[in-house]
C-alpha positions in Angstrom: 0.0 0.0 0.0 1.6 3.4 0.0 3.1 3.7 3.8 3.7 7.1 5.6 1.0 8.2 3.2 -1.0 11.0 4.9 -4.7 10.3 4.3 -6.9 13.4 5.1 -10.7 13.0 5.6 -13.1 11.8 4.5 -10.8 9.5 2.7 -8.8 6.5 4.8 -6.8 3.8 3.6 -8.7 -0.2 3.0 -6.1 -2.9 4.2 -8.8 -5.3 5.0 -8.6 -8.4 2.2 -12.3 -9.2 2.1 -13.2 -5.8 2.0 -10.8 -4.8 -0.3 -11.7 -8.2 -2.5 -15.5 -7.4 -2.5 -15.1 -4.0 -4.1 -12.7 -5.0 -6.8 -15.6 -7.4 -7.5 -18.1 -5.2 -7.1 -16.2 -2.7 -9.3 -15.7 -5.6 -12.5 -19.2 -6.6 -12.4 -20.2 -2.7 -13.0 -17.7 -1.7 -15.6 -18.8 -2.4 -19.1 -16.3 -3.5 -21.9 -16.4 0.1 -23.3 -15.7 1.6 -19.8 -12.1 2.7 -19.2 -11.2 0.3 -16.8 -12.6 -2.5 -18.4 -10.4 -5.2 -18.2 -7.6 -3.6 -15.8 -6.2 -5.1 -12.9 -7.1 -3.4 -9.7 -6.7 -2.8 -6.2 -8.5 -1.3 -3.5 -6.5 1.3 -1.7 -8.9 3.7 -0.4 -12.6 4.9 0.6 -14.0 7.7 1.3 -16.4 7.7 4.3 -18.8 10.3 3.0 -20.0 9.0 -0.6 -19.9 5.7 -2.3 -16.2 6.6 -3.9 -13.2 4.5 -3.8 -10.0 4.5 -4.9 -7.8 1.9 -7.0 -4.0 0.9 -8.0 -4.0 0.2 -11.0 -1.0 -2.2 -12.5 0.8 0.6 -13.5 0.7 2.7 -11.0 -1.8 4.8 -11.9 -4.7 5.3 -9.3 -8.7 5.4 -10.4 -10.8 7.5 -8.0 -14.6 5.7 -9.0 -17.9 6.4 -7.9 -19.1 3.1 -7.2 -22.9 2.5 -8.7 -23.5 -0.8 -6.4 -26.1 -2.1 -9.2 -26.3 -5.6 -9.1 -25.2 -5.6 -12.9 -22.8 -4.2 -15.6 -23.2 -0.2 -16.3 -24.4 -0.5 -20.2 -23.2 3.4 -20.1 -19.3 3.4 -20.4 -20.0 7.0 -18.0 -20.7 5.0 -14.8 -19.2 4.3 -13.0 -17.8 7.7 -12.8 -14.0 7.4 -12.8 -11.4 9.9 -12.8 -7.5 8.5 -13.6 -4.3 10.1 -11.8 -0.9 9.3 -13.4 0.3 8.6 -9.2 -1.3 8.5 -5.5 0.9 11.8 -5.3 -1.3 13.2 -8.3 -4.5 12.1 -7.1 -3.7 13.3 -3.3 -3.0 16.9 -5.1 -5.4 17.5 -7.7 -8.7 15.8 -6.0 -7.6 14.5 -1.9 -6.0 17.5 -1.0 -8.9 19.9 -2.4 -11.8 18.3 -1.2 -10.1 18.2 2.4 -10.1 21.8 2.3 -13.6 22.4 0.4 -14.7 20.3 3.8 -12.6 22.4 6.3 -14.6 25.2 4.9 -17.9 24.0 5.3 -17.4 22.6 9.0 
């Protein structure tokens, strides 16, 4: 996982296997084969405690913050679920952790 990261709320880290194994499976039984992680090998890194987003490694390296749908089926529309791809956790944790922490500072 990525030690001596610094999570900041609402989002904390997943190290639980079943947990972490019933999203990934959760997250391939939504994805169609148009959508953009269709076929990608994934991990569960993170959750957000507020809304039904997670995040993902991806094989290589690249993270997937995805707003899970939690149908009981495959998304036909490539949209859903929403994902947004960062080139590292640093990226991600910059451009979408890091502002939504403070958007939430804000609003407490």
């Amino acid at each position: 996982m990525a030690d001596g990261f610094d999570w900041l709320e609402p989002w904390y880290p997943v190290e639980d296997k079943a947990i972490c194994a019933g999203l990934e499976a959760q997250l391939r039984l939504e994805v169609s084969s148009r959508h953009v992680l269709y076929g990608e090998a994934v991990r569960l890194i993170a959750r957000r405690d507020d809304t039904d987003d997670a995040l993902f490694r991806l094989a290589d390296g690249r993270v997937a913050e995805v707003h899970m749908t939690w149908s009981k089926r495959t998304e036909p529309d490539p949209r859903w679920p929403a994902t947004g791809i960062f080139a590292s956790l640093d990226d991600w944790a910059r451009d979408s952790m890091l502002p939504l922490h403070r958007e939430l500072s804000e609003i407490s």
